[in-house]
C-alpha positions as CSV (number, residue, x, y, z in Angstrom):
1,X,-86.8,-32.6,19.7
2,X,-83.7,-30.5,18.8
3,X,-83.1,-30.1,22.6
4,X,-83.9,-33.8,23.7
5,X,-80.7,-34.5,21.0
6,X,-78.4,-31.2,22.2
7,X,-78.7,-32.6,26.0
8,X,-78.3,-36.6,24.9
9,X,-75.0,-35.5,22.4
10,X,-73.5,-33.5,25.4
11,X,-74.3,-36.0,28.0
12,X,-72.6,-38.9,25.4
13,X,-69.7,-36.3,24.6
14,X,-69.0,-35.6,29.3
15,X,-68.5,-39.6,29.0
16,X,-67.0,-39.9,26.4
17,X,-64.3,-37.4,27.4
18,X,-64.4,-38.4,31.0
19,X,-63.0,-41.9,29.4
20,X,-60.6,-40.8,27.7
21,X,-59.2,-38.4,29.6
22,X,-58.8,-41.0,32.2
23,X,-57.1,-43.3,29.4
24,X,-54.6,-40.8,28.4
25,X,-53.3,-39.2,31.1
26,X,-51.6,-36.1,29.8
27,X,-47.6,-35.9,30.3
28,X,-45.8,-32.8,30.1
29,X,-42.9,-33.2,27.8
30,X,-39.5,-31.7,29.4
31,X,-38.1,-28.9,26.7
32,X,-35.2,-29.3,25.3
33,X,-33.4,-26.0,26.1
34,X,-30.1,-25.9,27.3
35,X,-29.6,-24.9,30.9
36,X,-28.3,-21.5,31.6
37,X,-27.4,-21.2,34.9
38,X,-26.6,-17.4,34.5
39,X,-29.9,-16.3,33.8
40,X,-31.8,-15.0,36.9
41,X,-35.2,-13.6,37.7
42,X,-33.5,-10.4,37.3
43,X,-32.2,-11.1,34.0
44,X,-35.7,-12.5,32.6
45,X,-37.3,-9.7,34.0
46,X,-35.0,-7.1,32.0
47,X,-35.0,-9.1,29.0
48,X,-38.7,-8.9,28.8
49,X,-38.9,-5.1,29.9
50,X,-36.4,-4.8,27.0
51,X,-38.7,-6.9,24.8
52,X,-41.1,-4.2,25.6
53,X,-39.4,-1.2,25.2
54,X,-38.0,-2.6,21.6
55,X,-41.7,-2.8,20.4
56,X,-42.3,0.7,21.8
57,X,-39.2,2.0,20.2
58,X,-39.8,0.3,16.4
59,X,-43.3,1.5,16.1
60,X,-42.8,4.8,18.0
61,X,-40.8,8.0,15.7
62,X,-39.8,9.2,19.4
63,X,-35.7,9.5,19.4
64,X,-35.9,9.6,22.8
65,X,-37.2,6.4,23.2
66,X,-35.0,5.0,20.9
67,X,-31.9,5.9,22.8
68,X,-33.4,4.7,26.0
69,X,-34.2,1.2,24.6
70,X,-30.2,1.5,23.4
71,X,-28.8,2.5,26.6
72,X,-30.9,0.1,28.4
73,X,-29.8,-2.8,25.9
74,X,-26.2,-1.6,26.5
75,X,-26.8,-2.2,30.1
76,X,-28.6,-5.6,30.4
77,X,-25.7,-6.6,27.9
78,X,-23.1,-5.8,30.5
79,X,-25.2,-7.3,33.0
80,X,-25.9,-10.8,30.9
81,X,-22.0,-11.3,30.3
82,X,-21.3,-10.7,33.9
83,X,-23.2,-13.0,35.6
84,X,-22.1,-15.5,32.7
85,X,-18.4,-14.9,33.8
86,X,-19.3,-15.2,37.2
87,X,-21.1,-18.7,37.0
88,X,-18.1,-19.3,34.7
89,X,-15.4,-18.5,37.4
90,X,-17.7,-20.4,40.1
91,X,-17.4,-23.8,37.6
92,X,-14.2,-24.1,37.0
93,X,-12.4,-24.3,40.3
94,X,-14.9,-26.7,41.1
95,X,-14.3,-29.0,37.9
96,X,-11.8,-32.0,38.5
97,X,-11.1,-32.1,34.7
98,X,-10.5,-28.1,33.8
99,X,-9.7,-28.9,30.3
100,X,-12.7,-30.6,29.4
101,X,-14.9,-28.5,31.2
102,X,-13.4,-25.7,29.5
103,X,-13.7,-27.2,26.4
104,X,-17.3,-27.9,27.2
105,X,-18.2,-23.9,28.0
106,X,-16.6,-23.4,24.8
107,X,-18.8,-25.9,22.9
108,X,-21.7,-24.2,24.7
109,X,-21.1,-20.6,23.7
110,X,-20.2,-21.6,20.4
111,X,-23.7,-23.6,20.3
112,X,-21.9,-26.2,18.2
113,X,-22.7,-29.7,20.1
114,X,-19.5,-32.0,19.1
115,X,-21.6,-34.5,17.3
116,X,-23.0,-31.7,14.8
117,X,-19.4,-30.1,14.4
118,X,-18.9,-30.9,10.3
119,X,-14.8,-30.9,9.1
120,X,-14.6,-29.9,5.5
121,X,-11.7,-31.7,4.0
């Protein structure tokens, strides 16, 4: 008995999902984040190996390992505000309006969108 209702409560639940599935297709909602046009593959690849070697050097007691995670975060820092003065230099000659569009990169580092800049008076 307890397997005649198992087999008819799966076959009820394939339909009923099939049905619904079909009735609400699934979108993919695009994220919000802000388009960085500096980061590469590169970039993402050393930020996580960096990601990695932080963990290793806050659990680990090894100083060694700590000043390799260092060094190696000195270095992808380099790295990260080169290629952001390169896309920088690439922009701007380009722009038709060099004011605003350096006002914009501005607004951008400063992560302060101008409709959520607050003036104390």
């Amino acid at each position: 008995m307890e397997d005649d209702a198992n087999i008819s409560f799966n076959k009820f639940l394939n339909i009923y999902l099939m049905i619904f599935h079909s009735c609400f297709i699934k979108k993919r909602k695009n994220s919000n984040r802000v388009s960085k046009p500096w980061i590469t593959k590169g970039i993402k690849t050393s930020c996580n190996l960096k990601r990695e070697l932080y963990l290793k050097a806050r659990d680990s007691n090894d100083l060694e390992c700590k000043l390799y995670y260092k060094h190696y975060w000195k270095i992808l820092s380099k790295v990260i505000k080169k290629a952001k003065i390169y896309i920088l230099k690439k922009i701007l000659p380009k722009s038709k309006n060099k004011m605003k569009t350096t006002w914009n990169i501005i607004h951008k580092e400063i992560c302060n969108p101008t409709n959520e800049i607050i003036l104390n008076h």
